[in-house]
N, C-alpha and C positions, 0 to 999 in steps of 0.2 A: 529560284530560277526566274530570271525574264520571260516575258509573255507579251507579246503583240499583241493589239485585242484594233483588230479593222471592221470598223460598222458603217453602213451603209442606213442612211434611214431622208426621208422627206423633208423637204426643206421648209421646215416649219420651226414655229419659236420657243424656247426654251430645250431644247431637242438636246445641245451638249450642257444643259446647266441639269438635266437629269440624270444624263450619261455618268459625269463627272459625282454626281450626288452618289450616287453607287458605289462609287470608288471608297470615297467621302465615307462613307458607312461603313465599311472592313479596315478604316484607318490604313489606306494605303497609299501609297507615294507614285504619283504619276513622273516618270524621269523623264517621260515627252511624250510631246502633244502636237500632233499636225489635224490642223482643221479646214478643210479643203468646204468651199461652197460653193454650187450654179445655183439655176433660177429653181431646178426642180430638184435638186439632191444633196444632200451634205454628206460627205466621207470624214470619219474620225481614225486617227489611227493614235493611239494611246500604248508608251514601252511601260510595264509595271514589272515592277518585283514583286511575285507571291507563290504560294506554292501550288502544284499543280489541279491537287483536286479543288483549291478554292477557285483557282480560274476558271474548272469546267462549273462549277456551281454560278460567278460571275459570269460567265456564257450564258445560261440559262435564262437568269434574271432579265440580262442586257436584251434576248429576242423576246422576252414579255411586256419590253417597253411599247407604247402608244408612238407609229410610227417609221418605229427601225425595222428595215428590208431582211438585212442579212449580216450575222456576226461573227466574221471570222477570228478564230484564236491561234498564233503560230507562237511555239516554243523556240525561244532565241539561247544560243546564247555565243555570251564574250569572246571574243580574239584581239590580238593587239592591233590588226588590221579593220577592227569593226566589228559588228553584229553579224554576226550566218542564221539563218535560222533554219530550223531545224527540222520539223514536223508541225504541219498544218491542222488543225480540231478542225471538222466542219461545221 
């Protein structure tokens, strides 16, 4: 299943080369990546294919980072019309 994974963390350096290292580490395939910057905050929002319990475990990981605010996880999935998604993880 797809998984949205929205994080919020301080605009500081190396911030998604960590984010990303994570992914990096469960061998998984990021199918998109929006990386949103101001002076004080960086939002990441990352679509992956994996299954459910590794993404709450990926959840976990991702708020132990040095940094990141808040991690949201929302389960998507496919339509011919686009992405719906589905239910929210806090």
């Amino acid at each position: 299943m797809e998984w949205k994974f929205q994080l919020t963390a301080a605009a500081r350096p190396r911030v998604l080369s960590r984010v990303m290292q994570l992914f990096d580490q469960q061998s998984l395939n990021v199918r998109s990546l929006v990386f949103t910057q101001t002076a004080e905050v960086i939002v990441i929002q990352a679509l992956v294919e994996v299954e459910a319990a590794l993404a709450q475990r990926l959840q976990a990981k991702l708020y132990r980072q040095i940094d990141l605010r808040e991690v949201m996880l929302t389960a998507c999935e496919e339509r011919l019309s686009g992405i719906i998604e589905e239910k929210v993880m806090p």
